[in-house]
Structures are given as structure tokens and as C-alpha cells.
KOLLUMNU-156632 format. One line per field, with one value per residue (C-alpha): residue number from 1; x, y negated, z negated. Coordinates in Angstrom, 2 decimals. Example, Ala and Ser with C-alpha at 12.3 -4.5 7.8 and 13.67 -1.06 7.14 Angstrom:
2
pos: (1  2)
u: (12.30  13.67)
v: (4.50  1.06)
w: (-7.80  -7.14)
//
This chain:
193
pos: (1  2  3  4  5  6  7  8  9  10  11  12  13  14  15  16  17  18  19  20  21  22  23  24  25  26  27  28  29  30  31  32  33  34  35  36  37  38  39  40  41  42  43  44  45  46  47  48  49  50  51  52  53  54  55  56  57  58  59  60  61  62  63  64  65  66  67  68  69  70  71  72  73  74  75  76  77  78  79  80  81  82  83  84  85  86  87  88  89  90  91  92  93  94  95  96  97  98  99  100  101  102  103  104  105  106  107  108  109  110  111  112  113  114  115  116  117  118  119  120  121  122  123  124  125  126  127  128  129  130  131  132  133  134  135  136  137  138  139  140  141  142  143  144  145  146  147  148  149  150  151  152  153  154  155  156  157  158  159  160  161  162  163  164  165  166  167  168  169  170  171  172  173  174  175  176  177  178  179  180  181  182  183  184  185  186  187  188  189  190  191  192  193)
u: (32.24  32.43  28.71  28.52  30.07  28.48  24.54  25.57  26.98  23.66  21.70  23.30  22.88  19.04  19.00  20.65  18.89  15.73  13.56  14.40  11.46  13.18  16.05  13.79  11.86  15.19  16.02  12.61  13.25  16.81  15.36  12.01  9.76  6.25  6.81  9.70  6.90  4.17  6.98  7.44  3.78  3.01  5.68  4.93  1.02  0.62  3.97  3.69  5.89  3.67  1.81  4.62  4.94  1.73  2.44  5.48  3.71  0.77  4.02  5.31  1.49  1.58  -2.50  -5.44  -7.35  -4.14  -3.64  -7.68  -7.45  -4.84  -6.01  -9.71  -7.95  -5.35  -6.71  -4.47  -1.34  1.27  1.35  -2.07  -0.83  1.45  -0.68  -3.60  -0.68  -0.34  -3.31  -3.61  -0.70  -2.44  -5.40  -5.59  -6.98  -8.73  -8.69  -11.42  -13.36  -17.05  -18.34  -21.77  -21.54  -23.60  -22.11  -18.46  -19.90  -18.12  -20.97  -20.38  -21.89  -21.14  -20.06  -20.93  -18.39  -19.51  -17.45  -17.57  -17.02  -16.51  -17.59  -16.37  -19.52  -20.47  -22.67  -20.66  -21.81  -22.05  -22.02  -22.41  -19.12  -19.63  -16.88  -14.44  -14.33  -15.32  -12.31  -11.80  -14.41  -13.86  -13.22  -14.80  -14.25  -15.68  -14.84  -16.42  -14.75  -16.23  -13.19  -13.28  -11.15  -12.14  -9.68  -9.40  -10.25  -9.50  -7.53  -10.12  -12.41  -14.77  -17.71  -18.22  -21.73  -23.30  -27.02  -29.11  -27.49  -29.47  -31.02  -28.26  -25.60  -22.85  -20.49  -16.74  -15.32  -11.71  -9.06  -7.09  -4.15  -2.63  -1.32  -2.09  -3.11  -5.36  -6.22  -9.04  -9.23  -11.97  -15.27  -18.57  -21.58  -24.93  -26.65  -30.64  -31.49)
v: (-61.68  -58.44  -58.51  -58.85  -56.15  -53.73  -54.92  -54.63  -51.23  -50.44  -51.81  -49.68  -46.50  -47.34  -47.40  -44.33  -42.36  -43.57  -41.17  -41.49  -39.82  -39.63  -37.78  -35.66  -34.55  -34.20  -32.02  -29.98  -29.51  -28.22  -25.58  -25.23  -23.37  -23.76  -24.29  -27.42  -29.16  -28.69  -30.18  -33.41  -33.79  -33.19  -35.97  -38.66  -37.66  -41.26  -41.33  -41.15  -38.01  -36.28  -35.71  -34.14  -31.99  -30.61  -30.00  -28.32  -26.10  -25.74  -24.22  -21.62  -20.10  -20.57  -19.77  -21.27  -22.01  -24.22  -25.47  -26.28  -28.32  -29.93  -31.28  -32.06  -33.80  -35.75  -36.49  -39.41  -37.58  -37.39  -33.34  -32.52  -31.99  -29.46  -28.20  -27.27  -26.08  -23.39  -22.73  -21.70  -19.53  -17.84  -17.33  -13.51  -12.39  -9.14  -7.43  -4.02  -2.70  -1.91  1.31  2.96  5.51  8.40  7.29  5.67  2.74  -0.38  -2.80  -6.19  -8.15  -10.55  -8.33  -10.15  -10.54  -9.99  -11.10  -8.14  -9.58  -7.59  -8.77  -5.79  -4.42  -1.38  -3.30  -5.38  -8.64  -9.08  -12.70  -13.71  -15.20  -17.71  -20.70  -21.18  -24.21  -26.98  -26.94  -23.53  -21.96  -18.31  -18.15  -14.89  -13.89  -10.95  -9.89  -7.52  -3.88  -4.64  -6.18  -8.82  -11.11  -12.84  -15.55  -17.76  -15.14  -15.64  -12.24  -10.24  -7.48  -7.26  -5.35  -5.66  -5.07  -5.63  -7.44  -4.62  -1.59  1.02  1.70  2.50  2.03  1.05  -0.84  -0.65  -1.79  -2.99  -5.46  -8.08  -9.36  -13.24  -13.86  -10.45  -9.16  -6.32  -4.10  -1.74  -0.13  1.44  0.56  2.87  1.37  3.06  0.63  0.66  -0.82)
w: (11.33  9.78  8.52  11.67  13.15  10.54  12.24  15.37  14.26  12.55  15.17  17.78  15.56  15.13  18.98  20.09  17.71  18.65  21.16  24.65  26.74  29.87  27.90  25.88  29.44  31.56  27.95  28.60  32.52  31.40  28.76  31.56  29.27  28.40  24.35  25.79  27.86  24.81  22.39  25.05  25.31  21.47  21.06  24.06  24.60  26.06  28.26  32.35  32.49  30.06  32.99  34.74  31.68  32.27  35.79  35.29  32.72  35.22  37.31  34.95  34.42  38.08  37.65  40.18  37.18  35.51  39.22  39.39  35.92  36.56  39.72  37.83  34.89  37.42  40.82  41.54  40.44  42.64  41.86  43.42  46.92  45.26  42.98  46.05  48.36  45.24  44.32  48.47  48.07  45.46  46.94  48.72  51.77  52.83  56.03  57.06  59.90  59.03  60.12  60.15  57.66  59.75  63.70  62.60  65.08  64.27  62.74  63.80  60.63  58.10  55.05  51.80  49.07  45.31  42.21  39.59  35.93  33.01  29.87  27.59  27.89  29.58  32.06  34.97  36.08  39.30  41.68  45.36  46.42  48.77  47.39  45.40  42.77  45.03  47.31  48.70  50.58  51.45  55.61  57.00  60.24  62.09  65.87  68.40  66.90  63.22  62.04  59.04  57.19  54.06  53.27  50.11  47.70  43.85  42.10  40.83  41.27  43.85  45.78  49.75  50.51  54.39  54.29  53.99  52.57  51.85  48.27  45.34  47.81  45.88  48.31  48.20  45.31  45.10  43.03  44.17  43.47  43.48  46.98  48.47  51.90  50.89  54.13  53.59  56.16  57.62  55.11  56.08  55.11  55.14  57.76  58.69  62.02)
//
């Protein structure tokens, strides 16, 4: 009986010093920091809340590109609905009225948007905007007085241009923030008719 006693006693020991993933991620959610989710996953890379690790460190970056990967690498999850509903809360808008330059007419066109990227050299390159990833398109509306809104747009800088400015015309260039409303304002373009 008392050899026994002193298995079960081992036995037990064995067992509640074994890992407990559930215990180890409740332990990460308490601590919530990026290094405590990397630890879980490091440790339990096959485990089903090792995906919920990544989420939650998808949440602390709180990034549309984490968000986008996330979503890529997981599309069954049951974190993508909250991972797009970020990634849209993310995403900025801009608001403008288009003016000719030489009359102060409001233009009622399409203005184009232009992604500026700087590659630490001294020239910028420069792309047509017309989606983001594959899920969010940019929405541009225009009314009657020249007024536009661009929604959907990823933080970053960025040049406005109208379909046929004139020659060397640079364009306004602006940055934009995560989850701003950027207003601005009146833009005068050079137009030709």
C-alpha cells in the first residue's frame, strides 16, 4: 500500500508539472504582450490556440498588414471577421474640393490617388492606387461642387493628381495617418479643357 501511495504521489507530480496549454495561454492573455504570445507559440506551434496567439499578437501591432496576414494565413479562423472589421477601422479617409487653379471653379472629376514610396533613395516611387490587397477597394465619391472622398485608404504618403494635369504639375502631396479623416480642403489643380 505504501508503494503505492508513493506512485500515485509521483504520478500526480509528473502530471501537474506537465505543460498545460490552456494554462500557459490564459498565463499569456494575463501578461498580454507580444514576447508572452511568441513564448506560447514557440512552445505549442501545433496547438489550436496558437492561432489565437497570433491573433492576439496581430492585436497589439494592431497593423493592416498583420491584420491582412493573418487573414491570408487563416481564412477559416474564427478571428477574420475581427480581424477585417480592424483592418476597416484602420483604413483612413480623405475629404477636398477640386478647384481650377486659374478660375477657383469647382472641377467635378475623378481625382486619382498615387502611393508615394520611399526607398531611402533620393528618387520616390510612385503607384496608381486603385485597391487595396484584394479586399478593400478605395470608394471615391465626387458631387456637383467638386467635392471628393476617397475611402479605404492605407497610412501613407500620397499624391492627388486630376486626369490631365498640366506638364510638371506636381499634385498635392500629403500623409496619412491610421484611422484618420484627413480634410484638404480646397485642392487647385491646373486643369486644360
Amino acid at each position: 500500500m505504501k508503494t503505492y501511495k508513493l506512485f500515485l504521489a509521483s504520478w500526480l507530480i509528473l502530471f501537474t508539472s506537465c505543460s498545460n496549454p490552456t494554462k500557459e495561454f490564459k498565463n499569456a492573455t494575463i501578461t498580454n504582450t507580444i514576447e508572452a504570445y511568441e513564448n506560447f507559440i514557440t512552445k505549442y506551434p501545433g496547438d489550436s490556440l496558437a492561432v489565437d496567439a497570433k491573433f492576439q499578437i496581430c492585436s497589439l501591432k494592431d497593423s493592416i498588414f498583420e491584420y491582412e496576414s493573418f487573414v491570408n494565413e487563416y481564412p477559416i479562423s474564427i478571428h477574420v471577421e475581427q480581424a477585417n472589421k480592424s483592418i476597416k477601422k484602420l483604413l483612413g479617409v480623405i475629404n477636398g474640393r477640386l478647384i481650377d487653379k486659374n478660375t477657383n471653379e469647382p472641377l467635378n472629376i475623378v481625382p486619382f490617388l498615387f502611393r508615394i514610396y520611399d526607398e531611402n533613395t533620393t528618387d520616390k516611387q510612385i503607384e496608381l492606387i486603385d485597391k487595396i490587397g484584394e479586399k478593400f477597394r478605395l470608394n471615391v465619391n465626387i458631387e456637383n461642387n467638386g467635392n471628393f472622398n476617397i475611402e479605404n485608404v492605407i497610412p501613407g504618403q500620397y499624391a492627388l493628381f486630376i486626369n490631365n494635369p498640366v506638364p510638371k504639375s506636381t499634385g498635392k502631396i500629403f500623409n496619412i495617418e491610421a484611422s484618420e479623416i484627413l480634410d484638404l480642403g480646397d485642392v487647385p489643380v491646373n486643369f486644360k479643357k
